[in-house]
C-alpha positions in Angstrom: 134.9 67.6 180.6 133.0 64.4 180.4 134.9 61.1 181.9 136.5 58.6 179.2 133.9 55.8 177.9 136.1 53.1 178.5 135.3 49.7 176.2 132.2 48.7 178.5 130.9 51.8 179.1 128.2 52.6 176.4 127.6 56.3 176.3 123.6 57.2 176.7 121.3 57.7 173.5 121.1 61.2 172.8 116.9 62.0 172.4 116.0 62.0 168.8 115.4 65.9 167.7 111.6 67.2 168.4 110.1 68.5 165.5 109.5 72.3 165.4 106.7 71.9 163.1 103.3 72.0 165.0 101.8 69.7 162.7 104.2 67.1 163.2 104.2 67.1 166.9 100.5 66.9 167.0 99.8 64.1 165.1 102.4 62.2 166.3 101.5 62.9 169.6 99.5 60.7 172.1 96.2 62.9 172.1 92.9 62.2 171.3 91.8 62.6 168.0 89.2 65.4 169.2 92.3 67.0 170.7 94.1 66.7 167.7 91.5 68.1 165.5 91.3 71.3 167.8 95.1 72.0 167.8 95.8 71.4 164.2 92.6 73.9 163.3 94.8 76.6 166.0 97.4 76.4 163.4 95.6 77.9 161.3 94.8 81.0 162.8 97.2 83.7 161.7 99.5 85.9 164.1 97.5 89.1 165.0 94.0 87.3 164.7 91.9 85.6 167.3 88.6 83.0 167.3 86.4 81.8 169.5 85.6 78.7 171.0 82.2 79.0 170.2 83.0 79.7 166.1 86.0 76.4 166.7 82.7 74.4 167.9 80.7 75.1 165.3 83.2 73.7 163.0 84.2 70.7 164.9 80.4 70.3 165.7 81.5 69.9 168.8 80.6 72.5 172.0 82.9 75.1 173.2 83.2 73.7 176.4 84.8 70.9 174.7 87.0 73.1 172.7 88.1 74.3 175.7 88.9 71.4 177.8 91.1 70.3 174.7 92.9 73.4 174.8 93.9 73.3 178.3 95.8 70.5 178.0 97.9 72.1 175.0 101.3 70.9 175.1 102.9 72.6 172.5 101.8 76.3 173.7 102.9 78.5 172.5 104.0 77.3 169.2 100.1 75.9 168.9 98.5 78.8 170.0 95.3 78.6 172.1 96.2 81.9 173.4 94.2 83.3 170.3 91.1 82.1 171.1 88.7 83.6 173.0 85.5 83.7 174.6 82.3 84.7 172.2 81.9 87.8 174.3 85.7 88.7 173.2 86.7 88.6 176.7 89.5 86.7 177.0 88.1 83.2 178.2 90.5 80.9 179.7 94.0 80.3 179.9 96.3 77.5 181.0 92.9 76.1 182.8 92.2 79.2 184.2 88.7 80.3 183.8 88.4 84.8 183.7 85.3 85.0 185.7 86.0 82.0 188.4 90.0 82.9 188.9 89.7 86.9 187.9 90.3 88.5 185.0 93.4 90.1 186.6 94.9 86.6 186.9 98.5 85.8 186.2 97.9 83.4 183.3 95.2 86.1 181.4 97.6 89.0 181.8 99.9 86.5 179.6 97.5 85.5 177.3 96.7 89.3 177.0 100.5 90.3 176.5 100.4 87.3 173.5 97.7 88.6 172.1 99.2 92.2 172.3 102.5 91.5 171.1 100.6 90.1 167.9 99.1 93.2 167.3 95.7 92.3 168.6 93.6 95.4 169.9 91.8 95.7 172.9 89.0 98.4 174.0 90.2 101.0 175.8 87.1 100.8 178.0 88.9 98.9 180.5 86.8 95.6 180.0 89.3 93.7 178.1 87.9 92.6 175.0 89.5 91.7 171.7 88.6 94.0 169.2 87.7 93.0 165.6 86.3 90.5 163.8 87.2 86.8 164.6 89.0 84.2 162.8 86.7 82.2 161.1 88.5 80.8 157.7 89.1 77.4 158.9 89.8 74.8 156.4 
């Protein structure tokens, strides 16, 4: 039970509602344009599909690299979701700022970015390499 507000006791704002919509919250948000133009291009990738960074690149004109250094610093995972892309190779890449080959593929982060992907009804190999399977994501507007 919250105390009485007595006549000078002002009771605290309550925070104005965040926007569920992922383009909302991204271009209202303090990134960078290039960061901006990254995220709002994830949105467009449907559920059960997957890019690269090297195919985002291309359409930024940017390098992938840069695609990814922009997705590491996602705030709105997972309702943006840079867990769909993925590396040219269709290994899985990065995730969260961790890097497959330098932190292991059997990571904590890539085991969640796998499960994502998963639960999405992306395929993997069954070779035991972990790559995607099928044919990226490249109808970006």
């Amino acid at each position: 039970m919250s105390p009485p507000v007595s006549p000078t006791t002002v009771p605290p704002p309550k925070p104005a509602p965040r926007s569920k919509d992922p383009t909302t919250l991204i271009l209202t948000s303090t990134l960078s344009p290039y960061q901006k133009s990254v995220l709002l291009l994830l949105c467009q990738i449907p559920p059960g599909s997957f890019t690269t960074y090297g195919i985002l690149a291309t359409h930024l004109r940017s390098s992938p690299r840069a695609v990814g250094n922009a997705l590491r610093t996602n705030p709105f995972a997972p309702l943006v979701p840079c867990h769909r892309v993925v590396a040219t190779g269709g290994l899985l890449g990065g995730f969260k700022g961790k890097i497959g080959p330098r932190d292991g593929e059997g990571c904590l982060t890539l085991q969640e970015k796998r499960a994502l992907l998963r639960k999405e009804g992306v395929r993997f190999d069954g070779k035991g390499t972990g790559r995607v399977v099928g044919t990226p994501f490249t109808g970006f507007r």
